[in-house]
N, C-alpha and C positions, 0 to 999 in steps of 0.2 A: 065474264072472264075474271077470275080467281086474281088481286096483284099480290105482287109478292112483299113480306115483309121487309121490310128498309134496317138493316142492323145496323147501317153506317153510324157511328160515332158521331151525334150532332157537337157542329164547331163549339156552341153555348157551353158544350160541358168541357171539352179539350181547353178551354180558354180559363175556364174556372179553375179545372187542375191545376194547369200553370200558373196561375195567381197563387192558390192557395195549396200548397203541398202540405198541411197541414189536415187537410179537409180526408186525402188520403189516408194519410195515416191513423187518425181517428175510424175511418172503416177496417182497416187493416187488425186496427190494437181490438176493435169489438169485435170483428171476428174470431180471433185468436184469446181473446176472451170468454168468448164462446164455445170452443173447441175445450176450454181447460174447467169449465162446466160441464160440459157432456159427457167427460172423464170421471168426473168426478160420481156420476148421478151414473154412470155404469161400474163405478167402483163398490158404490153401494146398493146397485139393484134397485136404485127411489131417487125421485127427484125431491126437490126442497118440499119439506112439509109435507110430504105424500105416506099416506099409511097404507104399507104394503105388508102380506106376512113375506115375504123374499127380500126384507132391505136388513143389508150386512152392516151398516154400524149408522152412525148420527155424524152430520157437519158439526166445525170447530173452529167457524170463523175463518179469514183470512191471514195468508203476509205476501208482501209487497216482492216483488221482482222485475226487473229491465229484457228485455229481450229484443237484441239490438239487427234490424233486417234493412235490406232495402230501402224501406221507406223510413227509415230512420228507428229513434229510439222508442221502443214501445213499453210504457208504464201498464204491469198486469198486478189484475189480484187473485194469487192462486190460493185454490179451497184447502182448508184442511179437515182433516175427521177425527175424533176422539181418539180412536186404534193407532191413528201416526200408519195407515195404511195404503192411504194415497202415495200414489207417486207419480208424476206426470213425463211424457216421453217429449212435450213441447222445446224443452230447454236443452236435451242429448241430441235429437235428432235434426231439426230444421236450423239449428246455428251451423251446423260442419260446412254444410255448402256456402252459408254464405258470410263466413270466416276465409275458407278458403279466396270467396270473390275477392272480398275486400284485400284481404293479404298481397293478392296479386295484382291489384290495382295499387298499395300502398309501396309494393316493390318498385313499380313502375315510373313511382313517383323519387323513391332515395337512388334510384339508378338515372335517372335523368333519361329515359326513353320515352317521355311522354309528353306529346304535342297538345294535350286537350285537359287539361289543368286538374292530373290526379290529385293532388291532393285536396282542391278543396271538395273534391268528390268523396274522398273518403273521408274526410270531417264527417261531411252529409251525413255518408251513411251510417257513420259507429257514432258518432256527436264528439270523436276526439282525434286528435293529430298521433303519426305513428314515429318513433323513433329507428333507428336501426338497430338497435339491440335490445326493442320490444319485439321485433317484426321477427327476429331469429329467435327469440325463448319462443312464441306463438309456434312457431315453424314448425321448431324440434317435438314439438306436443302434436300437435294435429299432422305431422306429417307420420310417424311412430305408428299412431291410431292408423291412419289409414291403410299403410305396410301392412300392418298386421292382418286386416281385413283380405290386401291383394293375396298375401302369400299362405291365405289360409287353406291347409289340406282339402281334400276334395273328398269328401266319405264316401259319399254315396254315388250311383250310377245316375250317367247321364245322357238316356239315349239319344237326346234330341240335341244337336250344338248347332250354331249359329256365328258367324268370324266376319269381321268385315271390316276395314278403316276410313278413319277421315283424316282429313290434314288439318293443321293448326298453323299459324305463324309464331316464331319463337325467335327471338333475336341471341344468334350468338359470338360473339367478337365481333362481336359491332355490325354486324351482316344479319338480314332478318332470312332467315331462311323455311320454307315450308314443311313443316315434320310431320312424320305419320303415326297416328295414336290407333293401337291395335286393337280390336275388342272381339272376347267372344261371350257367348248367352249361351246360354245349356235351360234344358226342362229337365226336370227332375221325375222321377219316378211318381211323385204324386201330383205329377202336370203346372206346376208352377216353374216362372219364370226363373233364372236366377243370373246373376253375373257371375261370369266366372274367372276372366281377367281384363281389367285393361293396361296396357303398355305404351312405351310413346319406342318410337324407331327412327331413325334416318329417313328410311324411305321403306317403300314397301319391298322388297327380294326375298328370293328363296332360302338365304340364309337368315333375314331377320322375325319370317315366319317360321322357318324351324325352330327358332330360338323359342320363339313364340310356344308354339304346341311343345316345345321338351320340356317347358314353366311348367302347363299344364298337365301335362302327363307324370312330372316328377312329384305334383303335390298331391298325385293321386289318381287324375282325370280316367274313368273306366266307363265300360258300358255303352259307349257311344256307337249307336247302329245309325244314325244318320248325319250327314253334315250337309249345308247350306253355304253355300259363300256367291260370289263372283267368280270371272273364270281366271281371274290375273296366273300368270304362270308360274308365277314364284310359291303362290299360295297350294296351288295345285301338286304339283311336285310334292310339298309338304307334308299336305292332308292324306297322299299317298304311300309317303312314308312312314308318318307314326302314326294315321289312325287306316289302317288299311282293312280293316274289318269294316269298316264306317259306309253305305252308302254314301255316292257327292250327288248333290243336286245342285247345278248352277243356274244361279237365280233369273227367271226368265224374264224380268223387268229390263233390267242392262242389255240382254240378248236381244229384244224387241226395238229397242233404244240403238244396237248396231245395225239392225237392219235396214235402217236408213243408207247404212252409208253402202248398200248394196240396190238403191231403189236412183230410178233418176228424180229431179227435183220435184218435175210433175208427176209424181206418181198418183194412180188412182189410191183414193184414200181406204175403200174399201179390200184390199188386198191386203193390210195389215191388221186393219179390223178382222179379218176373218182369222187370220193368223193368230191376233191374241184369245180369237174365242178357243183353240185348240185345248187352251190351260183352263175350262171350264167343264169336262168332260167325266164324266162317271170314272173310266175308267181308263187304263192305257190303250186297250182295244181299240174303242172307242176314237179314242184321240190319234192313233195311227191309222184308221180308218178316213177321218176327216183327214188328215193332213194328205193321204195318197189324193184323196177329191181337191183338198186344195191346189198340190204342185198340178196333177191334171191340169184344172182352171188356168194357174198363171203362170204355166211352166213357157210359154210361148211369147207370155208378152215380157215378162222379166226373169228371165233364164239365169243371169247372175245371181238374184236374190235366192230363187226356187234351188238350185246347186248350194249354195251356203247354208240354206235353212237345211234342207236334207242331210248335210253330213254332219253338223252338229245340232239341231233340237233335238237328238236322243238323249243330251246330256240336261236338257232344262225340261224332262218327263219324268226323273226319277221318283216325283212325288207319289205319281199312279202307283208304288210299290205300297205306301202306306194308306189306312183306313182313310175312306171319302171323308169323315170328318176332320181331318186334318190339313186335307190339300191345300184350303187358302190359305194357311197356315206357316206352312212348312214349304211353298212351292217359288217362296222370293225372302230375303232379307228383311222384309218390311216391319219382323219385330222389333230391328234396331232400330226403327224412327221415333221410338218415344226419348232413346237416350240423344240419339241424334239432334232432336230437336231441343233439346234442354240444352245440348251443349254449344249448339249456334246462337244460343237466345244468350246464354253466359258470357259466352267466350265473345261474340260480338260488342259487350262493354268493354274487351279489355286490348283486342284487337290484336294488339302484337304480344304476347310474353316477355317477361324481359330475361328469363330463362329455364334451362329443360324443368329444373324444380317447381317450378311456378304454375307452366303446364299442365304437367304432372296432378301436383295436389289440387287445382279445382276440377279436371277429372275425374279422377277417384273420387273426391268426395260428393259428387254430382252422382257417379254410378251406382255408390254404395246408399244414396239417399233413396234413389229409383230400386234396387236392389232391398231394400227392404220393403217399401210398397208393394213391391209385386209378392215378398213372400207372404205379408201378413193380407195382402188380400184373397180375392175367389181365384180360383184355380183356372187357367188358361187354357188348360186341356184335359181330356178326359183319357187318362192314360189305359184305362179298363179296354177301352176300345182297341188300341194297339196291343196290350195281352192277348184279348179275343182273335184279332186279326190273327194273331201269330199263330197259335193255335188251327185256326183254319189253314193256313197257309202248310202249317207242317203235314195236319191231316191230308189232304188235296197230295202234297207231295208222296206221303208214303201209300196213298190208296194209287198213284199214276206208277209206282215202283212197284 
C-alpha cells in the first residue's frame, strides 16, 4: 500500500520562523535577487561569462536598491549593461499591491479603527512610521495610477465576459458595514484573460449592476457573445439589458449548491452525484438526454428537487452552445478564484477598511497586478476553436434553410 506524502508544515520549522523573521526574509531578498538575474541574462540572450553568437551586449556591474514587501525591507543588487539597456519590471510592478496593503493598514492605524496594533505592523513591514500627510501624497500617486488603469477604454472585442462579487467589510461613520466590490473578466480575442473592471457598491441590485455594465459599455465594452454570472436578480435584469446579444450561462456550481435546499437532510448522496455529472457531457443532446434518465430515476422519491432542476437547469447548459474545448471553462465563475483568493488572503490582514477609498485601492491594485500576469503569460484559451465552431455552426444552419 502506496502512503501518502505528509506536506504538513513540521512544527521545528513554524517555531524557527517565528523566532527568526529574518531567516525569511533572506530567502525572500535571494529569490528576488534571482528573479532580477534572470532578467537580466534574457536581456542580453547570455548568462555571465557565457560565449554565445546571440548575446546583445556585456554586464556593467551593479547599484544598490530597497524593495520594501511583506517580509520587510529587502537590500538588492540590480545588474547593469554597458548599452544602459536593462530595465527591470521588479521595482514598477510587485510594490503597487503592496503599497496599497500597507497604506491601508497605516490608515487603519491614524484613524483609530484598529484593535491589533497597526502600527507596529507597518513599521514591520516598510521599516518606517507613517504620517498623515505622507499617507495622503502616497494616496493621490497610487490612487491616480490605478484610475487610470480602471477607466481605460476597451479597444478590442470581448467575447467571453465573466461578473461576479464579493463583499468586504469597510467601516463608515463609525458603523462597519458589508460592501460589495463588483468584478468582471473578459477574454479577449487572442484567448487571454483580462480584467475588465472592478468596482465597490452598497450592495448588490439591479441598479448598482447596471451602473456597473453602462462603465463598461461607455469605455467601449463590444463583442461580447457570452456571459457567465450567478443567477442574483438584479444582475440578470441587467445583463439583459445592455448586453442582450450576449448568451447568459448561470453558473452551475451555486445551482448545485441550491439544490440542497430542495433535498431532505437525508438525502441519498448519489442523486446529486449524478446531477453534477450532467455538466460533463459532449454535448447538449447528450446532457438532455441524461437528465430525462435522471428525473425518470428520482422523480419519485424527491419530486421537489426533480420539479426545480427541470425548470431551471436549462439555464446552467448554455455552455453546450460553445466548442467542447471550452466547457470546463466557461460553464461556472471559477475563473474569478485566482482574484478571489488573492483578495481573501489581502484583505484578511486588514479585516475591516477604515473606508470606501482604502477598499478600493488594494483592489485595484491586486486586480491590475493579476491582470497583467495573465496578459504577459500563455494564453487561457484557444480562441481559433470558437472561430471554427462558428463557422460550422452557420454552415449547418444555412444547409438546414
Amino acid at each position: 500500500m502506496t502512503r501518502r506524502k505528509d506536506t504538513r508544515i513540521p512544527g521545528w520549522w513554524k517555531e524557527a520562523l517565528a523566532e527568526d523573521r529574518d531567516w525569511l526574509q533572506g530567502i525572500v531578498q535571494s529569490a528576488v535577487q534571482e528573479v532580477l538575474e534572470s532578467e537580466m541574462d534574457e536581456c542580453l540572450q547570455a548568462g555571465k561569462h557565457e560565449r554565445t553568437a546571440g548575446r546583445l551586449g556585456y554586464r556593467s556591474g551593479y547599484y544598490e536598491r530597497t524593495l520594501v514587501t511583506r517580509v520587510g525591507k529587502l537590500e538588492l543588487q540590480v545588474p547593469q549593461d554597458r548599452a544602459g539597456r536593462f530595465s527591470t519590471e521588479v521595482f514598477e510592478r510587485y510594490p503597487r499591491s503592496e503599497k496599497a496593503l500597507v497604506l491601508a493598514l497605516a490608515e487603519m492605524y491614524l484613524q483609530g479603527v484598529s484593535t491589533r496594533k497597526v502600527k507596529a505592523v507597518t513599521e514591520e513591514l516598510c521599516g518606517h512610521s507613517f504620517s498623515a500627510s505622507s499617507i495622503s501624497r502616497i494616496n493621490a500617486k497610487l490612487d491616480a495610477e490605478l484610475a487610470a488603469f480602471m477607466r481605460r477604454p476597451l479597444e478590442e472585442a470581448y467575447p467571453y465576459v465573466i461578473v461576479d462579487a464579493r463583499y468586504e467589510k469597510v467601516r463608515e461613520g463609525g458603523v462597519v458595514q458589508s460592501q460589495a466590490v463588483l468584478i468582471a473578466l473578459g477574454i479577449n480575442g487572442d484567448g487571454r484573460r483580462c480584467v475588465l473592471a472592478v468596482e465597490r457598491a452598497n450592495r448588490e441590485s439591479h441598479s448598482s449592476w447596471r451602473d456597473f455594465l453602462v462603465g463598461l459599455k461607455e469605455r467601449g465594452l463590444h463583442g461580447v457573445e457570452f456571459v457567465v454570472s450567478d443567477d442574483h436578480p438584479g444582475l440578470k435584469k441587467a445583463l439583459a439589458e445592455l448586453l442582450p446579444e450576449a448568451v447568459w450561462q448561470r453558473c452551475y456550481v451555486p445551482f448545485l449548491r441550491n439544490a440542497l435546499d430542495h433535498l431532505p437532510r437525508k438525502a441519498d448522496d448519489d442523486c446529486l452525484t449524478e446531477l453534477r455529472w450532467l455538466y460533463d457531457r459532449h454535448d447538449l443532446a447528450e446532457a438532455r438526454r441524461d437528465l430525462a434518465a435522471w428525473l425518470g430515476k428520482w422523480q419519485a422519491k424527491y419530486p421537489k428537487l426533480c420539479d426545480w432542476a427541470e425548470e431551471n437547469i436549462e439555464e446552467t447548459f448554455a455552455f453546450y452552445r460553445l466548442p467542447r474545448q471550452h466547457h470546463k471553462h466557461l460553464k461556472s465563475t471559477n475563473m474569478l478564484e485566482r482574484i478571489n483568493q488573492e483578495l481573501k488572503r489581502r484583505t484578511h490582514v486588514v479585516r475591516i477598511f477604515p473606508n470606501e477609498a482604502s477598499c478600493l485601492r488594494l483592489v485595484w491594485a491586486l486586480a491590475i497586478e493579476i491582470h497583467e500576469d495573465w496578459i504577459e503569460g500563455t494564453r487561457y484559451l484557444n480562441m481559433e476553436v470558437l472561430r471554427e465552431h462558428k463557422k460550422e455552426q452557420l454552415r449547418l444552419t444555412e444547409a438546414a434553410g
